[in-house]
C-alpha positions as CSV (number, residue, x, y, z in Angstrom):
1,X,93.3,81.1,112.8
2,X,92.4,78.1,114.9
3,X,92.5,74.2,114.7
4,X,89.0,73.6,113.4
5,X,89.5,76.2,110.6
6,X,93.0,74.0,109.5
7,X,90.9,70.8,109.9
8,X,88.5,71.7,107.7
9,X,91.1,73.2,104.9
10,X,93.1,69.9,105.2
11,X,90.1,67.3,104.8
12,X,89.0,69.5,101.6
13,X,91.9,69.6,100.0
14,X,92.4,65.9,100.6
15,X,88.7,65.4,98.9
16,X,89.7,67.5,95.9
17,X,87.5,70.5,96.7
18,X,90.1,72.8,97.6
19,X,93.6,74.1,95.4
20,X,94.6,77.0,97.6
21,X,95.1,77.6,101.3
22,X,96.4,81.0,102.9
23,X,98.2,80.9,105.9
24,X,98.0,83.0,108.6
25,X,101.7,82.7,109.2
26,X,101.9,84.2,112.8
27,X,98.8,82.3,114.0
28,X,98.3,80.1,116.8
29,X,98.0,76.9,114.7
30,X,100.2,77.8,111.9
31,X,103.5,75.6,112.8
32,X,101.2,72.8,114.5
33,X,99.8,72.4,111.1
34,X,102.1,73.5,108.5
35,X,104.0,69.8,107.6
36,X,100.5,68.6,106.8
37,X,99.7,71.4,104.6
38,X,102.9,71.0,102.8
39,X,102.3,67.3,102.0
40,X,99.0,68.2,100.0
41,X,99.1,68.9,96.2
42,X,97.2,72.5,96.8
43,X,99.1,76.1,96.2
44,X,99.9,77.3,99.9
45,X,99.4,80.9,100.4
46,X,100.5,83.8,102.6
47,X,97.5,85.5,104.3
48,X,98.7,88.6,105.0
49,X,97.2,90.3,108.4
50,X,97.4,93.5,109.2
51,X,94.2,93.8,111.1
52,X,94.4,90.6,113.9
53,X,95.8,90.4,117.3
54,X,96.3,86.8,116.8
55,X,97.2,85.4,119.9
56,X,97.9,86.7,124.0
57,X,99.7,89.2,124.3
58,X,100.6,90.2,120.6
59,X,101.4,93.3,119.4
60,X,97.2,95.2,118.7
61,X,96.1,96.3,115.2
62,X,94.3,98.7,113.9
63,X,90.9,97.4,113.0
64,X,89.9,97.3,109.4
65,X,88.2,100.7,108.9
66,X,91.0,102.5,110.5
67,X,93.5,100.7,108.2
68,X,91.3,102.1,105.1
69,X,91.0,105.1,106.0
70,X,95.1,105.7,107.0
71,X,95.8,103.8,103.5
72,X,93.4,105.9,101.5
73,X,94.8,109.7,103.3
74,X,98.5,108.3,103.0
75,X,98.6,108.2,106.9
76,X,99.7,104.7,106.5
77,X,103.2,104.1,108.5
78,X,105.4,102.2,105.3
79,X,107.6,100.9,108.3
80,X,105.1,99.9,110.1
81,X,103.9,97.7,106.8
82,X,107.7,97.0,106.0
83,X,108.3,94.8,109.6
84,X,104.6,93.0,109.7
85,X,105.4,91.7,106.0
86,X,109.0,90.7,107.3
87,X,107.6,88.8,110.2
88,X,104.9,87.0,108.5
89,X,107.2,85.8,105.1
90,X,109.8,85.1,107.7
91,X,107.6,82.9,109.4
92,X,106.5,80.9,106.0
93,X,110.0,80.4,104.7
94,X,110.9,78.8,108.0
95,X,107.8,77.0,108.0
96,X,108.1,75.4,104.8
97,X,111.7,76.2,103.9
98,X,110.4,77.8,100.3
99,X,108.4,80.7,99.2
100,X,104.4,80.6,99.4
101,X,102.7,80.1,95.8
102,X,100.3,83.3,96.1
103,X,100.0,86.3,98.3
104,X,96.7,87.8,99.9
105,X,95.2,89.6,102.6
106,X,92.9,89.0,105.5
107,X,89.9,91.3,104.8
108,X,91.9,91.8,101.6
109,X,94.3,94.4,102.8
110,X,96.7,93.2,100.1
111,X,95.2,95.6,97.9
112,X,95.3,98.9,100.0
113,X,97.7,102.0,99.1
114,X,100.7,101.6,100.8
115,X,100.5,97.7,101.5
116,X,100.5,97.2,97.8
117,X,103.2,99.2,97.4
118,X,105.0,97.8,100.4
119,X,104.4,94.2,99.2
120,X,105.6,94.0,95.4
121,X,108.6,95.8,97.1
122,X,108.8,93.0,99.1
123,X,108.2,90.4,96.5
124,X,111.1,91.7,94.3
125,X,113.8,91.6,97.1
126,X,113.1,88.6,98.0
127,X,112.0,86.3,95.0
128,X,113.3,88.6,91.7
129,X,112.1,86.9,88.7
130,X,110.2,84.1,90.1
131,X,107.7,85.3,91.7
132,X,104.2,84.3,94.0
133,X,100.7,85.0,92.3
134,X,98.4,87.7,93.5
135,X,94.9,87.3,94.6
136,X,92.9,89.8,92.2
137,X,89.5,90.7,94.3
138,X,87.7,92.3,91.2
139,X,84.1,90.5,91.2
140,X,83.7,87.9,88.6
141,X,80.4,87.6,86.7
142,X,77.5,87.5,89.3
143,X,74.2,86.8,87.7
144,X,71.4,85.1,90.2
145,X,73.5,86.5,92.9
146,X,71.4,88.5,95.4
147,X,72.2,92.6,95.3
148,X,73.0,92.3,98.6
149,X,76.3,89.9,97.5
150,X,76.9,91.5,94.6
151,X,77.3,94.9,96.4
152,X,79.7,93.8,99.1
153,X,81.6,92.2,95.9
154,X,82.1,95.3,94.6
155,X,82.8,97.4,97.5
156,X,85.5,94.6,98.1
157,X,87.0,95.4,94.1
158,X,86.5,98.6,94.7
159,X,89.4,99.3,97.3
160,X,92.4,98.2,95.1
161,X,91.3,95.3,93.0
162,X,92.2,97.4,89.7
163,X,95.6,99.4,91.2
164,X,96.5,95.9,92.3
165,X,96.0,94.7,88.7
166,X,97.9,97.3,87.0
167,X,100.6,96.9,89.0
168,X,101.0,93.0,89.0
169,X,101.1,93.6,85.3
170,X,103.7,96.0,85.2
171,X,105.9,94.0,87.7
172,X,105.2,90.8,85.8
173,X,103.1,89.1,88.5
174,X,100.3,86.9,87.9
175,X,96.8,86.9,89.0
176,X,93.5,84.9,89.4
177,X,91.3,86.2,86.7
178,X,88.5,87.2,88.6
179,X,87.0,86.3,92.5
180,X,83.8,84.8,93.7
181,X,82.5,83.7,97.0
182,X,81.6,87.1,98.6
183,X,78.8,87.4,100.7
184,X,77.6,88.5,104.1
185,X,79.0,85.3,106.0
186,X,74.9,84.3,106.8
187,X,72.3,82.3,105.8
188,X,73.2,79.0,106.9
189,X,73.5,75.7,104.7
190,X,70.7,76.3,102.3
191,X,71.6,80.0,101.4
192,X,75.3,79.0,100.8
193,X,74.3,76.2,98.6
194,X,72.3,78.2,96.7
195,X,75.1,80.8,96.5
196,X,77.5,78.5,95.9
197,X,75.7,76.6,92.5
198,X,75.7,80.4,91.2
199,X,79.3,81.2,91.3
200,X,79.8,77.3,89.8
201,X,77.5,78.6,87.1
202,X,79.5,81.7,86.5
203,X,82.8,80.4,86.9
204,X,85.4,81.3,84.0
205,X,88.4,79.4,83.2
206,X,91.0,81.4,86.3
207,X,88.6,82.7,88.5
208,X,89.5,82.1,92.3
209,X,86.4,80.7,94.4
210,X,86.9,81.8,98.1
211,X,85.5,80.1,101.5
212,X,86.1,80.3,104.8
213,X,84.6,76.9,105.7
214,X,85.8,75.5,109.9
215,X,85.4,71.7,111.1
216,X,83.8,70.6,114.6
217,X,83.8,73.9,115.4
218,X,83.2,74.6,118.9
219,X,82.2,78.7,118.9
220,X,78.7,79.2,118.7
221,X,78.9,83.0,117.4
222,X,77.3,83.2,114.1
223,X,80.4,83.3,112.2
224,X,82.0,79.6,113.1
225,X,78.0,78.4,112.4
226,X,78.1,79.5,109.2
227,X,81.7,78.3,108.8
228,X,80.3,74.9,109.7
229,X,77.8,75.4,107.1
230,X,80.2,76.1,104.0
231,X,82.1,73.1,105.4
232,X,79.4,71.0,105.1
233,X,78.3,72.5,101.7
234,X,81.7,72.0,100.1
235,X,82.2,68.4,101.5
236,X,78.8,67.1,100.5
237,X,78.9,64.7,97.6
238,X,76.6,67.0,95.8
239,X,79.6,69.2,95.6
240,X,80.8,66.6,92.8
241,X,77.4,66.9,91.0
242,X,77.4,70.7,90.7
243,X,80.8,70.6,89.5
244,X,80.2,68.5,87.1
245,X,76.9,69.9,85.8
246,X,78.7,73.3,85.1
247,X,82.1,71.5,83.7
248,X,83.9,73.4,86.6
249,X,87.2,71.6,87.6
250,X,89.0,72.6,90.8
251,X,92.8,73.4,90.1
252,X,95.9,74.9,90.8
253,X,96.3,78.3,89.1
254,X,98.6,77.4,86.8
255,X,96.8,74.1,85.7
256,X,93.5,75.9,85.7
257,X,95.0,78.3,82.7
258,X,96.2,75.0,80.6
């Protein structure tokens, strides 16, 4: 999405907090960025966006609420779906020359009727038997977490998490177990510490842990503060400690089911 965001992914993942980075293929720091990702030992990810007008002049999309609501009354135009996902895996094969490790969505739209659909379509042409894991947005166990968190963490499951789970299992795709991480993007570096030593404690073995953190950044809109503020969180060296305290390690998804 923009430079401080990748600098902040990079110098995680180089510090061992950090297995997993989507990429918003079509972005206007993907390809700057891309040979650095693919030198880290971390999964690398398609972000799928169906939502974003990344750059000048790109093609507009719908916002987020208009998506839903097409997806959910079967308005949703499958060709429309068809050429974004061509584009955007088009872009990370020639990016990294292979196929990403996992698939999700920005604002989780991976999950939506229609998308879904669209995608494992996708998947099968292109990859057959082999193919990426899926990021499974049902809420993991959320004791201490305010209601507030805990509600937008099942809103967020409740718009395809389990459809999106059936149907990786019929088609043989995997999944995280469960996700964490959801909250209202607010609060600065106290509330997401707090936050975050919650999810540690009621991390299962396969659950997927999402941030959003940015580096430097140089927006002052809420958002890229609080970026700065999960940054800062999940670089600290208390990191290490919480880990630790809760016996959480940090790990690709197929290391962190062995």
């Amino acid at each position: 999405m923009n430079a401080d965001i990748d600098e902040a992914m990079i110098s995680l993942a180089g510090l061992g907090r950090m297995s997993a980075v989507s990429c918003l293929t079509l972005g206007p720091t993907f390809l700057a960025n891309a040979a650095r990702l693919a030198k880290l030992d971390i999964d690398l990810g398609l972000h799928l966006n169906l939502t974003e007008a990344l750059s000048d002049g790109a093609q507009a999309m719908p916002s987020l609420s208009r998506l839903i609501m097409r997806a959910y009354a079967g308005r949703l135009d499958a060709a429309w779906v068809d050429a974004q996902l061509e584009r955007q895996f088009d872009a990370f094969e020639a990016a990294f020359g292979r196929m990403p490790d996992y698939v999700d969505g920005h604002q989780h739209v991976h999950q939506l009727p229609v998308v879904r659909q669209r995608l494992l379509a996708l998947l099968k042409r292109r990859y057959g038997g082999r193919m990426p894991w899926l990021r499974q947005t049902a809420p993991g166990m959320l004791s201490g977490i305010p209601l507030k968190e805990t509600f937008k963490a099942h809103v967020i499951g409740a718009l395809g998490a389990a459809a999106l789970g059936r149907d990786a299992a019929r088609d043989g795709l995997r999944t995280n177990r469960r996700m964490l991480g959801v909250y209202g993007f607010e609060g600065g570096k106290r509330h997401y510490a707090d936050l975050l030593q919650n999810w540690l404690v009621n991390a299962c073995d396969g659950d997927l842990l999402m941030c959003h953190p940015a580096k430097d950044s140089s927006g002052d809109c809420a958002m890229s503060r609080q970026r700065r503020a999960e940054y800062e969180v999940l670089a600290c060296p208390k990191m290490g400690e919480w880990l630790r305290t809760n016996g959480v390690r940090i790990a690709r998804l197929d290391a962190a089911r062995h």
